[in-house]
N, C-alpha and C positions, 0 to 999 in steps of 0.2 A: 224602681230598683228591686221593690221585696218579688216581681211579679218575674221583673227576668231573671230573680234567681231561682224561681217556684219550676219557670219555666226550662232552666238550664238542669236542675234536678231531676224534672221528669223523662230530658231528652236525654239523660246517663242512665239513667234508668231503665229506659225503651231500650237503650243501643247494649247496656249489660245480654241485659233478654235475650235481644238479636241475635250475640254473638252468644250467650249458653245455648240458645236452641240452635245454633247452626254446630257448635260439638256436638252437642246430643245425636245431632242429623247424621253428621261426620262419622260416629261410635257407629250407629246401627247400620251403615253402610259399609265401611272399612274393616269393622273386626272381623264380623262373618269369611271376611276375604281373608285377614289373618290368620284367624283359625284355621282356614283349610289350606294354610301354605306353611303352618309351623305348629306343629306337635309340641305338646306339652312337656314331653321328655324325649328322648332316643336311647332306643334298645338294640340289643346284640338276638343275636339269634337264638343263643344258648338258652337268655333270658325268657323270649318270646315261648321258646319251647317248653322250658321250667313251669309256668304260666297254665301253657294249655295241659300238660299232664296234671298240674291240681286244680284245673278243672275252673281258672280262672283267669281273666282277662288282665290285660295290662293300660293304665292309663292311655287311653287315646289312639289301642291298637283294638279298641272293641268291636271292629267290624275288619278285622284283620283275621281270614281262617286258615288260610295259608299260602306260603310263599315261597316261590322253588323253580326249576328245572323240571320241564318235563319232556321225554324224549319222543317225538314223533315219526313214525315211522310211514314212508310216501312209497306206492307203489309204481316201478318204473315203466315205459311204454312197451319193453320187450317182455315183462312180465316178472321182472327182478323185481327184490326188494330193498329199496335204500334207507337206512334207519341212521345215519350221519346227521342231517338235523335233528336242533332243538328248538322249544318252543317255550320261552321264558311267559310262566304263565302267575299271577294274581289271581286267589280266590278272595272276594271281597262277601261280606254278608248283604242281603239285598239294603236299598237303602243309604248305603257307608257311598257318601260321595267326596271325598277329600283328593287331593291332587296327588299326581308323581312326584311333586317338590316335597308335598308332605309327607309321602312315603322315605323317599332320597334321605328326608330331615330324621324321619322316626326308627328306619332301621339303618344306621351308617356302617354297618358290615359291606368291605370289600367284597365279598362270598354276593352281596345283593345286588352291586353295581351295575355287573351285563343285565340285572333282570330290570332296572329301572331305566336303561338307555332304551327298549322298544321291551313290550312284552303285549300279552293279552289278557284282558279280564275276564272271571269267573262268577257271577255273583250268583249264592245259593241260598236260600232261609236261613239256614244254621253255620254259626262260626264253629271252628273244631271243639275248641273249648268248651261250648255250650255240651256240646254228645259227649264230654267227658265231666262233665259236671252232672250229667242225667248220669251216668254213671255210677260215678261216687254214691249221689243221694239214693240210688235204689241198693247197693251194697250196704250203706247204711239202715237205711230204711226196712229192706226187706232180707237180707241177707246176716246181718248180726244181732246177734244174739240182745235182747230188749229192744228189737225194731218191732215196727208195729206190726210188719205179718212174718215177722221170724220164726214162729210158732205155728206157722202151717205147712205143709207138708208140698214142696214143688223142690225144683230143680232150673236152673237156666243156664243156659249155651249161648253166646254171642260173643258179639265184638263192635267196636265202630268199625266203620269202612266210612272210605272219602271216594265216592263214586261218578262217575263222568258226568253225569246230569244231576244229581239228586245233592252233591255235597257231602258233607258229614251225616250220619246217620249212625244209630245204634242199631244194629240187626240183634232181632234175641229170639230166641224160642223156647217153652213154658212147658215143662213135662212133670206129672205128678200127681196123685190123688185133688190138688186145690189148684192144678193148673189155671182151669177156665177162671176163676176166681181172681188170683194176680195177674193172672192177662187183661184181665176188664179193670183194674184199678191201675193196672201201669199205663195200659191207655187215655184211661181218664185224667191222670193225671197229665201227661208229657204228648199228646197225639200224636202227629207224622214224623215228630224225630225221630219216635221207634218205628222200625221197620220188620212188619212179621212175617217176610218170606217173600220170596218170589220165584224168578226163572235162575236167575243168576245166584242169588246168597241162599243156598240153600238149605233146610234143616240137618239134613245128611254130613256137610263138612263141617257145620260147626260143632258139631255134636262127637267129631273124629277128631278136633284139633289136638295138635299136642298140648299138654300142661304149655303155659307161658304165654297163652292169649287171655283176654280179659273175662274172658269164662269159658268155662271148661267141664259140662257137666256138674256146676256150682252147686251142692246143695246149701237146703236153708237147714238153720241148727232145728228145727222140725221135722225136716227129714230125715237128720241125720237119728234121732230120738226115734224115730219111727223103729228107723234100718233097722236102729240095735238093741231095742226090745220088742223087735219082732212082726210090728203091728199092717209092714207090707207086705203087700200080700205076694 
């Protein structure tokens, strides 16, 4: 009798196990699925955007860089131009592999709907957010007054741009007695987000832009100390 109860014990016991390692089995197969069909929260657009101007992400839209309308413009056989289509397009961060349900779930703006019934992905290194968080940290860092090279004497001109192949980018260019100097620590720091020139973003229009881009001829309170006791030459 003591032996078939020893022995009915250890068969609850086996079949407990069983059945915890077959959830356990269940969890590591099934969530992964969950997770990529249902967002932790859902956002508006407004939100999404609020987000990436301070230069920070939103729960569960961190590979989310941008999302919108773009107009594509097709050339016709007699040599017209037809710019009537669009092309509902997703830029994702490389990596960001989540579904359209989870999209559908995370931004439920009307405004997103045609773009989640068919569209095209984008995927680029950097989320918008990210070139505006390099942003911030070099305004802070270098451009205000007790940052660490706010006391030397340069100038920057730039802006993001979200360009056809490359994504989000910071275009900047470095003029000044310590140019070369924060050019080689801004690179060090941040590398191919910043973008120092090419055919298309060129020194020339950022350097023209009006006041109300994100630099404009910026100096550092260094420079300005220079200007106005003289010490430029």
């Amino acid at each position: 009798m003591e032996k078939r109860l020893q022995n009915s014990s250890v068969g609850r016991y086996l079949a407990a196990c069983l059945l915890g390692g077959l959830l356990i089995l269940s969890t590591l197969v099934f969530l992964p699925l969950i997770q990529r069909n249902f967002p932790p929260a859902s956002y508006h657009g407004a939100e999404f955007r609020l987000a990436e101007m301070e230069g920070s992400c939103l729960k569960g839209a961190e590979g989310v860089s941008a999302i919108g309308r773009r107009s594509v413009t097709f050339a016709t056989p007699d040599g017209g131009v037809d710019s009537k289509l669009t092309e509902e397009t997703v830029t994702l961060k490389e990596g960001y592999s989540y579904t359209q349900a989870y999209l559908r779930r995370l931004f439920p703006d009307e405004e997103y709907d045609v773009v989640f019934e068919s569209f095209s992905v984008r995927y680029v290194p950097y989320a918008w957010w990210e070139a505006k968080a390099v942003v911030l940290e070099i305004e802070r860092d270098f451009m205000q007054k007790g940052g660490a090279y706010a006391d030397y004497i340069f100038r920057l001109s730039g802006d993001i741009i979200d360009d056809a192949e490359l994504g989000p980018r910071v275009v900047l260019y470095v003029e000044g007695r310590d140019a070369q100097l924060i050019q080689n620590e801004i690179a060090a720091r941040y590398g191919d987000i910043i973008l120092w020139g090419s055919d298309v973003y060129k020194e020339e229009y950022y350097r023209e832009t009006p006041p109300g881009a994100t630099w404009y001829k910026s100096p550092s309170p260094g420079y300005l100390f220079a200007f106005y006791s003289g010490q430029l030459e």
